[in-house]
FIKOLZA-1660 file (N, C-alpha, C; in steps of 0.1 Angstrom, whole numbers, plus 5000, padded with zeros to 4 digits):
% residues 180
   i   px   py   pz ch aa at
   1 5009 4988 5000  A  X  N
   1 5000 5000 5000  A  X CA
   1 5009 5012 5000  A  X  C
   2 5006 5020 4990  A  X  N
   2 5017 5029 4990  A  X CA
   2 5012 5047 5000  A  X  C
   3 5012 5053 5005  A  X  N
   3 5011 5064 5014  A  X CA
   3 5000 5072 5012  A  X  C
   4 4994 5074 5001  A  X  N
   4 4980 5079 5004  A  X CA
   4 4968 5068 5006  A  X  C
   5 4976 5058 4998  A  X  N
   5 4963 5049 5000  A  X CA
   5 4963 5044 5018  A  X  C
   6 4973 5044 5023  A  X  N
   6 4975 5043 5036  A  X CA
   6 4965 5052 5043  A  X  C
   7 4969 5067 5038  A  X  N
   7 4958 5074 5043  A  X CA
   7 4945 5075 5043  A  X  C
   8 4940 5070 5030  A  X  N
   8 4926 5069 5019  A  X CA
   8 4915 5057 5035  A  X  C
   9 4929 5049 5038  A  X  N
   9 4924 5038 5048  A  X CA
   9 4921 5039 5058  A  X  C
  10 4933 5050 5065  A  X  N
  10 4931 5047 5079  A  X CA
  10 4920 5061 5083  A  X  C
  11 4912 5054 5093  A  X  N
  11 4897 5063 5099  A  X CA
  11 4900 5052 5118  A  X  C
  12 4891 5064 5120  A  X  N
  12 4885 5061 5135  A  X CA
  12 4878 5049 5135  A  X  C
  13 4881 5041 5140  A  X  N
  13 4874 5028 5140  A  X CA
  13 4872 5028 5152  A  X  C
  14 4854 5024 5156  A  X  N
  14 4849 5028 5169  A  X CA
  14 4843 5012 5175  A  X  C
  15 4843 5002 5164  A  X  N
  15 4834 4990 5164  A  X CA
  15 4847 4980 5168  A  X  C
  16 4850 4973 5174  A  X  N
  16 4866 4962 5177  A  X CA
  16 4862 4946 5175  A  X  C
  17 4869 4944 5170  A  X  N
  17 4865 4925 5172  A  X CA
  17 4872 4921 5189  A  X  C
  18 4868 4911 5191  A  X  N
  18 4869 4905 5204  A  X CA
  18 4883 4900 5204  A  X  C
  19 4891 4899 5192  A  X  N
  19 4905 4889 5186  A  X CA
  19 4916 4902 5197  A  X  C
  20 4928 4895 5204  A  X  N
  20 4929 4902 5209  A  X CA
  20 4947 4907 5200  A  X  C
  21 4950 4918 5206  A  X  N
  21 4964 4922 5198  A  X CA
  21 4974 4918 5202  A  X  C
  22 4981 4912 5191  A  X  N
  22 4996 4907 5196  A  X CA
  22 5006 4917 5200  A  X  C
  23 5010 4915 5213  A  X  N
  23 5021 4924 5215  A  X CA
  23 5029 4933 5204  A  X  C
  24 5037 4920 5198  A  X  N
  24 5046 4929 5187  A  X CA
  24 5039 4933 5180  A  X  C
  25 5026 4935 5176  A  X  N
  25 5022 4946 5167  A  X CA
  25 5020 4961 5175  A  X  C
  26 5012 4963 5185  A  X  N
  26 5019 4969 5197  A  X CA
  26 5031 4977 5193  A  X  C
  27 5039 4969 5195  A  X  N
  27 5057 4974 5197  A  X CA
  27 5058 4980 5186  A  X  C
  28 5050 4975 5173  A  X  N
  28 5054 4981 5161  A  X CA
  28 5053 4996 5158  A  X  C
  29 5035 4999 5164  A  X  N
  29 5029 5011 5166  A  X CA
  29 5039 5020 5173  A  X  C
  30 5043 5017 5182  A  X  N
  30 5050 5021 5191  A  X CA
  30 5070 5028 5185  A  X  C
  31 5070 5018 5177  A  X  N
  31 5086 5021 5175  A  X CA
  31 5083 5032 5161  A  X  C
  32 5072 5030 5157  A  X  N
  32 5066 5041 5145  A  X CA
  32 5065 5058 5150  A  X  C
  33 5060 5058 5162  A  X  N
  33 5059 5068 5170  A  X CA
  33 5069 5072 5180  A  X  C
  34 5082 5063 5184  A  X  N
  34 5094 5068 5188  A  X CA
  34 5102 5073 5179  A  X  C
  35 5099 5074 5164  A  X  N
  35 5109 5079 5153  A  X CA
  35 5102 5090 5149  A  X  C
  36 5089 5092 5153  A  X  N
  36 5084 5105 5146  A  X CA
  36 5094 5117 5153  A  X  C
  37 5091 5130 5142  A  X  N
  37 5096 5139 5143  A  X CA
  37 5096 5147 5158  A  X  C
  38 5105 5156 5159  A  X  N
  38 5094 5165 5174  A  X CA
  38 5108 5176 5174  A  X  C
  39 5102 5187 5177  A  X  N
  39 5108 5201 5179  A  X CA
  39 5119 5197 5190  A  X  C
  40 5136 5203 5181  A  X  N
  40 5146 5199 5188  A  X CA
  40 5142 5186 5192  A  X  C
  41 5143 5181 5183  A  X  N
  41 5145 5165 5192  A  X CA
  41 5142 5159 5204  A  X  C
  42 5128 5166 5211  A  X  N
  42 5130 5167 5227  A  X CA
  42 5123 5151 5227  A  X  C
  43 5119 5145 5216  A  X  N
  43 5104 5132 5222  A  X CA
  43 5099 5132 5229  A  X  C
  44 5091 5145 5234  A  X  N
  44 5085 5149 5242  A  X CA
  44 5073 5140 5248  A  X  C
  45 5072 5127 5249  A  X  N
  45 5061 5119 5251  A  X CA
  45 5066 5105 5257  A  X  C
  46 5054 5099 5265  A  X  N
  46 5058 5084 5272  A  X CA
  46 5045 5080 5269  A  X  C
  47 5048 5069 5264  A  X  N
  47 5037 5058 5262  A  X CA
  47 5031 5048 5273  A  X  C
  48 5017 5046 5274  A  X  N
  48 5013 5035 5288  A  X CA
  48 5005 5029 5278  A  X  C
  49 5011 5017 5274  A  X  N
  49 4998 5006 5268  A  X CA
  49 4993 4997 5278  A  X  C
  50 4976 4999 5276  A  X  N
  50 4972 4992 5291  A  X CA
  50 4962 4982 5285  A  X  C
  51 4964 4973 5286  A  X  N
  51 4960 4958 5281  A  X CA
  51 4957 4949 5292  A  X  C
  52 4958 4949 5306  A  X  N
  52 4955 4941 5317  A  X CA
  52 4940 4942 5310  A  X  C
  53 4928 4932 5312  A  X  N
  53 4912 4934 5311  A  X CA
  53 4907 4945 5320  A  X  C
  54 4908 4939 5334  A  X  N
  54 4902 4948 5344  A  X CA
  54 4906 4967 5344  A  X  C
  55 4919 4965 5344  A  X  N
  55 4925 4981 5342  A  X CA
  55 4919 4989 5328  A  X  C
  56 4922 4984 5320  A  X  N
  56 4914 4987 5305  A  X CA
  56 4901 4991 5304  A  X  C
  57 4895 4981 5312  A  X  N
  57 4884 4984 5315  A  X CA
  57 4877 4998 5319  A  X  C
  58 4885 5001 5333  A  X  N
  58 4886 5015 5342  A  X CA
  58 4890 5025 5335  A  X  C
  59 4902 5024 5323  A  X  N
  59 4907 5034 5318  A  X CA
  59 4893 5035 5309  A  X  C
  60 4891 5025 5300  A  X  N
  60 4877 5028 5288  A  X CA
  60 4869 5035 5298  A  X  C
  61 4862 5036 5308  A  X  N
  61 4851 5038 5314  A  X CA
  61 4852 5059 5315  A  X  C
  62 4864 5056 5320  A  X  N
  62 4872 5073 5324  A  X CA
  62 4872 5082 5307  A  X  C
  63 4866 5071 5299  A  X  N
  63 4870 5083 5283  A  X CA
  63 4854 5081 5278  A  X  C
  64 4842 5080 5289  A  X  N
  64 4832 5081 5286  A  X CA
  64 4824 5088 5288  A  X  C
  65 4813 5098 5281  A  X  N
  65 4811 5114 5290  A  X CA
  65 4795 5102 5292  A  X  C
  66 4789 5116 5300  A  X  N
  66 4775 5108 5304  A  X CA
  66 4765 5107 5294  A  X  C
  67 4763 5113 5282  A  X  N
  67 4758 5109 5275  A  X CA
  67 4766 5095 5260  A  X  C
  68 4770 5093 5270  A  X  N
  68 4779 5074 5266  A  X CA
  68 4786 5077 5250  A  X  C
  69 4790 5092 5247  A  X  N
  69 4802 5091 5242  A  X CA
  69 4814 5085 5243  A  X  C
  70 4816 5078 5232  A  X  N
  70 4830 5068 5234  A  X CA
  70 4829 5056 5241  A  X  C
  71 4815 5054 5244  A  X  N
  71 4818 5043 5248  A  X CA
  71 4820 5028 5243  A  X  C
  72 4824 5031 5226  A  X  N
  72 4834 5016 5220  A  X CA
  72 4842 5016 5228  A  X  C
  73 4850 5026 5235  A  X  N
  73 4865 5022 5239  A  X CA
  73 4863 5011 5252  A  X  C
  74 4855 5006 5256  A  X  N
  74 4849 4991 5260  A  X CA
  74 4852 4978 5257  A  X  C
  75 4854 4980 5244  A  X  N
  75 4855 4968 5233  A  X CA
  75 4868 4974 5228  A  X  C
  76 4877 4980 5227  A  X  N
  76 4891 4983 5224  A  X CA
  76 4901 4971 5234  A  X  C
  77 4905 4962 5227  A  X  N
  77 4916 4954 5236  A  X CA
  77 4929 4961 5239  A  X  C
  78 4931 4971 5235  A  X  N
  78 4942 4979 5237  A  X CA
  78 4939 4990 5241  A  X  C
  79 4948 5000 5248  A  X  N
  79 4947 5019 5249  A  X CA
  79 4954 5020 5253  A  X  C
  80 4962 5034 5247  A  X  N
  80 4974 5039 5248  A  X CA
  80 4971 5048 5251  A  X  C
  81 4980 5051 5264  A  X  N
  81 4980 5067 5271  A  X CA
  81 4989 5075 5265  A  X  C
  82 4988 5083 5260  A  X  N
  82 5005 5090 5257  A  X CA
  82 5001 5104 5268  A  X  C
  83 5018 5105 5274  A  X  N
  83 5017 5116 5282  A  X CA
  83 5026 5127 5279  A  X  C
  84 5020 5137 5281  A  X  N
  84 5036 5146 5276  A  X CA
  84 5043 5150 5285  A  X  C
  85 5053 5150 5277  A  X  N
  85 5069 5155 5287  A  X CA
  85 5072 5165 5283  A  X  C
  86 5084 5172 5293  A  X  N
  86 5087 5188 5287  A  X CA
  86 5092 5183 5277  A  X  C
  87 5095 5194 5270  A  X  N
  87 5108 5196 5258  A  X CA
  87 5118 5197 5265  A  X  C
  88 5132 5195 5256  A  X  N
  88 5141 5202 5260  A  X CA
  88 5142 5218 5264  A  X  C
  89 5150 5222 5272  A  X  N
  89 5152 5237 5276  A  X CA
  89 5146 5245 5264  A  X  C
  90 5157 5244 5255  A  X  N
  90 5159 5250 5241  A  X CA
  90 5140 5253 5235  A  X  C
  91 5139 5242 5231  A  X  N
  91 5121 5241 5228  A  X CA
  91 5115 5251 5240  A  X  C
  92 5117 5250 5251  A  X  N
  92 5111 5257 5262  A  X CA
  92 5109 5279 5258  A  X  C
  93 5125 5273 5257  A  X  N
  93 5125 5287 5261  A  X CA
  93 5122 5294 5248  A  X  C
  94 5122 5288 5234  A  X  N
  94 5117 5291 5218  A  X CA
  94 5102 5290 5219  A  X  C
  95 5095 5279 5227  A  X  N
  95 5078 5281 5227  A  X CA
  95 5073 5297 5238  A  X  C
  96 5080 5298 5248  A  X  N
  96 5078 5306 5255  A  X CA
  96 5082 5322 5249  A  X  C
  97 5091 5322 5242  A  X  N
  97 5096 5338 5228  A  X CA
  97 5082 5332 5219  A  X  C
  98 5076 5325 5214  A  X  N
  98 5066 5323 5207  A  X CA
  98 5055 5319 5210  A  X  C
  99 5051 5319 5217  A  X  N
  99 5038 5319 5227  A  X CA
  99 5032 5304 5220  A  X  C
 100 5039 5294 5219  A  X  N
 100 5036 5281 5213  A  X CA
 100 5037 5270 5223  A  X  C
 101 5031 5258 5224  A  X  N
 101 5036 5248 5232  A  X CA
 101 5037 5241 5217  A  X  C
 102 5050 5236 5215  A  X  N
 102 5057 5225 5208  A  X CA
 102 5054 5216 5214  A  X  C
 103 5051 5210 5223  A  X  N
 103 5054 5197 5226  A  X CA
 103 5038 5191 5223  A  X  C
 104 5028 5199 5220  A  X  N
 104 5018 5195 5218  A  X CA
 104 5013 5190 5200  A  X  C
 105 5026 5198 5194  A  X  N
 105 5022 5196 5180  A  X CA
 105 5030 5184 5178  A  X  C
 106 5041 5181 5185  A  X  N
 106 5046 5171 5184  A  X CA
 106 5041 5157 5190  A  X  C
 107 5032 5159 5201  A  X  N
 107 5023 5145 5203  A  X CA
 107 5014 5143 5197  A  X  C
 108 5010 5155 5186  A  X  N
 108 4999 5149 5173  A  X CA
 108 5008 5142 5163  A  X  C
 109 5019 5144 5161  A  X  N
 109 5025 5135 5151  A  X CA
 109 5028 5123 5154  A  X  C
 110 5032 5124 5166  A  X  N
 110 5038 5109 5170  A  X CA
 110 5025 5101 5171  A  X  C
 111 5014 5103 5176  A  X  N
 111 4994 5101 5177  A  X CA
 111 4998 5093 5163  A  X  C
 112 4999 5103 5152  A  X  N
 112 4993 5098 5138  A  X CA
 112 5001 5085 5134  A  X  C
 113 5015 5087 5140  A  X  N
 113 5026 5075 5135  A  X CA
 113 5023 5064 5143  A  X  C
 114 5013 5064 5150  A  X  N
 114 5009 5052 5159  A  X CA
 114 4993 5044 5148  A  X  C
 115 4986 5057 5147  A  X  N
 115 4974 5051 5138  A  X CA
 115 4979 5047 5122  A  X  C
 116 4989 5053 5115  A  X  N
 116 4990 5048 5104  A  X CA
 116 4996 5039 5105  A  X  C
 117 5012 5037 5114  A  X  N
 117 5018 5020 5115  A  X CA
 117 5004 5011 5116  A  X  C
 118 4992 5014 5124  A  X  N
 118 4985 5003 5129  A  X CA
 118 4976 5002 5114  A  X  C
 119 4973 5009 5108  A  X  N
 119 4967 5008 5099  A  X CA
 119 4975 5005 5084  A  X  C
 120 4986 5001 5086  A  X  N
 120 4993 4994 5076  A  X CA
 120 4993 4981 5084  A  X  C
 121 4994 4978 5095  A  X  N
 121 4992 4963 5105  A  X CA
 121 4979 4960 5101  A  X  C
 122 4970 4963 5096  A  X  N
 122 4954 4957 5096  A  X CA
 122 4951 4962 5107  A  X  C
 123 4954 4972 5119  A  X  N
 123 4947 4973 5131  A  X CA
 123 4936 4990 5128  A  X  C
 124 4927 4988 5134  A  X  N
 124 4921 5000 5139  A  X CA
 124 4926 5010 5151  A  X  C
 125 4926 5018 5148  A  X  N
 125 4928 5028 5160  A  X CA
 125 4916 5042 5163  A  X  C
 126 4915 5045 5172  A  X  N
 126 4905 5059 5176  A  X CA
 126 4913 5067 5184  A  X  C
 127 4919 5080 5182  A  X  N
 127 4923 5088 5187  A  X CA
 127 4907 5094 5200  A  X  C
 128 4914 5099 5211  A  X  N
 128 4900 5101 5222  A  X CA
 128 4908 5118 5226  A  X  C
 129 4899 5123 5226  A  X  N
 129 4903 5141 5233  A  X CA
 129 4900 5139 5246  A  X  C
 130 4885 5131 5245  A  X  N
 130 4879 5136 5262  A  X CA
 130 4878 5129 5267  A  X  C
 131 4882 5127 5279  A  X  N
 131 4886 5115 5289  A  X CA
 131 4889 5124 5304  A  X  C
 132 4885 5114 5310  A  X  N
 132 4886 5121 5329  A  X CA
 132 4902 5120 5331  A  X  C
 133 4909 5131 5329  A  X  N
 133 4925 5128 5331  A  X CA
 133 4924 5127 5344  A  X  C
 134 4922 5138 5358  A  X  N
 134 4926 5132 5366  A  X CA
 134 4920 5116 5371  A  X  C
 135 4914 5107 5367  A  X  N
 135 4906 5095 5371  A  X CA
 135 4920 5085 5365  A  X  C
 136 4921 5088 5351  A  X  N
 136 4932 5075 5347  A  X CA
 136 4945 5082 5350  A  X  C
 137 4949 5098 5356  A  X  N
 137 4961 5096 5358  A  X CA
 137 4964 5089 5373  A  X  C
 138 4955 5089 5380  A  X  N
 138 4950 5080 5396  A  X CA
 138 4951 5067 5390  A  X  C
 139 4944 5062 5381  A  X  N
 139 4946 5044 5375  A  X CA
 139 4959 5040 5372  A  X  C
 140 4964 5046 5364  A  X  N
 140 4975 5046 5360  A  X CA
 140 4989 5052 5371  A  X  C
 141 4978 5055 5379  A  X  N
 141 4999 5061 5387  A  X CA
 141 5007 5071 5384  A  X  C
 142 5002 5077 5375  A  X  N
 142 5013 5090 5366  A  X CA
 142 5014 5100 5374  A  X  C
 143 5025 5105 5375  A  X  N
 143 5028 5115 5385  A  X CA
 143 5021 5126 5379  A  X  C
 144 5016 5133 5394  A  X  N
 144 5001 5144 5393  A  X CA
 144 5008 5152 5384  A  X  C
 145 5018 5159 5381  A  X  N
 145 5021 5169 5376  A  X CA
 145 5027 5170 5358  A  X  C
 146 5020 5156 5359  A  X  N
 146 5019 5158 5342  A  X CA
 146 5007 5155 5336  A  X  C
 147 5005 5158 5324  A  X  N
 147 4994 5156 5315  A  X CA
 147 4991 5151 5307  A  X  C
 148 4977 5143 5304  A  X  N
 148 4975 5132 5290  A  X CA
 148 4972 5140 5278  A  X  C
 149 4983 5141 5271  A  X  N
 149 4977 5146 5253  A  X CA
 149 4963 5133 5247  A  X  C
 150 4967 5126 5247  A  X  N
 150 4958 5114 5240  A  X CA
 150 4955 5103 5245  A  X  C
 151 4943 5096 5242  A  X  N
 151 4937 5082 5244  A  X CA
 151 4935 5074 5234  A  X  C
 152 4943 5069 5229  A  X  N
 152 4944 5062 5215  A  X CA
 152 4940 5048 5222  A  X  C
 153 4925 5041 5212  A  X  N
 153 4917 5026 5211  A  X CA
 153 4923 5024 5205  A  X  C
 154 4930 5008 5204  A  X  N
 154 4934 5004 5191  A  X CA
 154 4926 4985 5194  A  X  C
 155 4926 4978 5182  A  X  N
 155 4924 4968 5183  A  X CA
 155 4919 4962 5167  A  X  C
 156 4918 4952 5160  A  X  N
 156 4911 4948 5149  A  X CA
 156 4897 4952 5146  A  X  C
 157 4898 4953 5137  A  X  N
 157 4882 4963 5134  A  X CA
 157 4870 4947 5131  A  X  C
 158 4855 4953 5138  A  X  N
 158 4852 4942 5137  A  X CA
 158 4844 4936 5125  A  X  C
 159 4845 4927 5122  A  X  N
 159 4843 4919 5106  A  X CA
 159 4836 4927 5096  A  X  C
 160 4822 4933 5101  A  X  N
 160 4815 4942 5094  A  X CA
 160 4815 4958 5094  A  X  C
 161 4829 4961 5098  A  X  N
 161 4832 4975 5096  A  X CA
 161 4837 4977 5086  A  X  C
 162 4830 4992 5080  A  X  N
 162 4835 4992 5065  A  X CA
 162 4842 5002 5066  A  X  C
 163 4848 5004 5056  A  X  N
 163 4859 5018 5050  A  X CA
 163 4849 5027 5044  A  X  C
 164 4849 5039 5053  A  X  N
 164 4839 5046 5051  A  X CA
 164 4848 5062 5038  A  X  C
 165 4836 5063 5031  A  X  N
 165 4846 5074 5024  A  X CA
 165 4846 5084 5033  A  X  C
 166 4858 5092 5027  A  X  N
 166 4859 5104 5033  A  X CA
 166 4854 5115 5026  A  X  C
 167 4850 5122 5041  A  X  N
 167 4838 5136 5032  A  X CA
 167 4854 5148 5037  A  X  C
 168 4855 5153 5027  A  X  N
 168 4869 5166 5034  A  X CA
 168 4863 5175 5023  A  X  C
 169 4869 5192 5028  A  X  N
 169 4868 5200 5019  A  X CA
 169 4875 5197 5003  A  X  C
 170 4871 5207 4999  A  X  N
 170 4876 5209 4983  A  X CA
 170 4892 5210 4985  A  X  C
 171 4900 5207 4980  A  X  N
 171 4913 5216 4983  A  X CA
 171 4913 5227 4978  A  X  C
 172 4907 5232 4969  A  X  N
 172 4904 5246 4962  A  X CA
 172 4899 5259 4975  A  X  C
 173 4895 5245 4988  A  X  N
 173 4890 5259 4993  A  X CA
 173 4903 5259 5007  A  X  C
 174 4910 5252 5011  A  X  N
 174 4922 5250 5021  A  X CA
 174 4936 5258 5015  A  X  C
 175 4938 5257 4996  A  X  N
 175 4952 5263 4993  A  X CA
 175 4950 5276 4989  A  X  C
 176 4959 5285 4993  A  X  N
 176 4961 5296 4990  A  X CA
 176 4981 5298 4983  A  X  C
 177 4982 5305 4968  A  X  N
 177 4995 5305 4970  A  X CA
 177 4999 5318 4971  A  X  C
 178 5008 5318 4976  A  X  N
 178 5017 5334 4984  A  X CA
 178 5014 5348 4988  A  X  C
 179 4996 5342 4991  A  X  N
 179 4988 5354 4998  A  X CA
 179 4972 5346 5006  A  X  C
 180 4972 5355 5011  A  X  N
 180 4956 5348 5015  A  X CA
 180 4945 5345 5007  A  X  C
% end
């Protein structure tokens, strides 16, 4: 599959089969997103793959609002926490002269190098925004003074989930060249 079609592929998959994920595919997601890019080099991110049943469980439950959004991530046999870390100084003190947090554009890349590795593996993944951080950083143990960028479902998509087209703008209406 060559890179757009990769893209053409990979979607939010919210429906999971019961088949559960082999580690090394896992690891694969994983070493995809230790190579992604990130401002100065800082890899500003730590991964928690939580795969015990019971804990999984508690984590899926904490990325559920009360009107039971998200609640596939139930049936997700995998979730990845990614947390962010500072940058290096250097990044610090360049986001702070630019009123930017780097470390946050950089845990959407490394996010994406986790869903498209998985999605050249045959796996599904769902990137999650809203989740009870303080609840799973208490599940998880993470020291209070850091924070979850993302809740990435991952697991086999189940038998009768289709590849849904994608509705996006025109590009006619997103490019502009060398003015607005």
């Amino acid at each position: 599959m060559n890179f757009l079609e990769l893209v053409h592929t990979r979607q939010s998959v919210r429906r999971y089969s019961a088949k559960p994920v082999e580690n090394e595919l896992v690891l694969k997601c994983l070493e995809a997103a230790r190579l992604a890019p990130s401002a100065s080099n800082s890899q500003p991110w730590r991964f928690i793959i939580v795969d015990e049943p019971g804990l999984r469980q508690k984590v899926a439950q904490a990325t559920i609002t009360q009107n039971l959004i998200n609640s596939f991530s139930l049936r997700a046999p995998v979730i990845i926490v990614i947390v962010v870390e500072k940058p290096k100084l250097l990044t610090q003190f360049a986001g702070w002269l630019k009123k930017r947090e780097f470390e946050w554009t950089d845990l959407g890349i490394t996010a994406e190098h986790i869903c498209l590795q998985a999605t050249e593996l045959g796996l599904g993944t769902c990137m999650i925004g809203w989740f009870n951080e303080p609840k799973i950083i208490q599940l998880l143990n993470i020291p209070s003074n850091k924070r979850i960028g993302l809740v990435i479902t991952m697991g086999y998509p189940a038998e009768n989930y289709l590849l849904r087209k994608k509705i996006r703008k025109k590009i006619e209406t997103l490019v502009s060249y060398n003015k607005w």
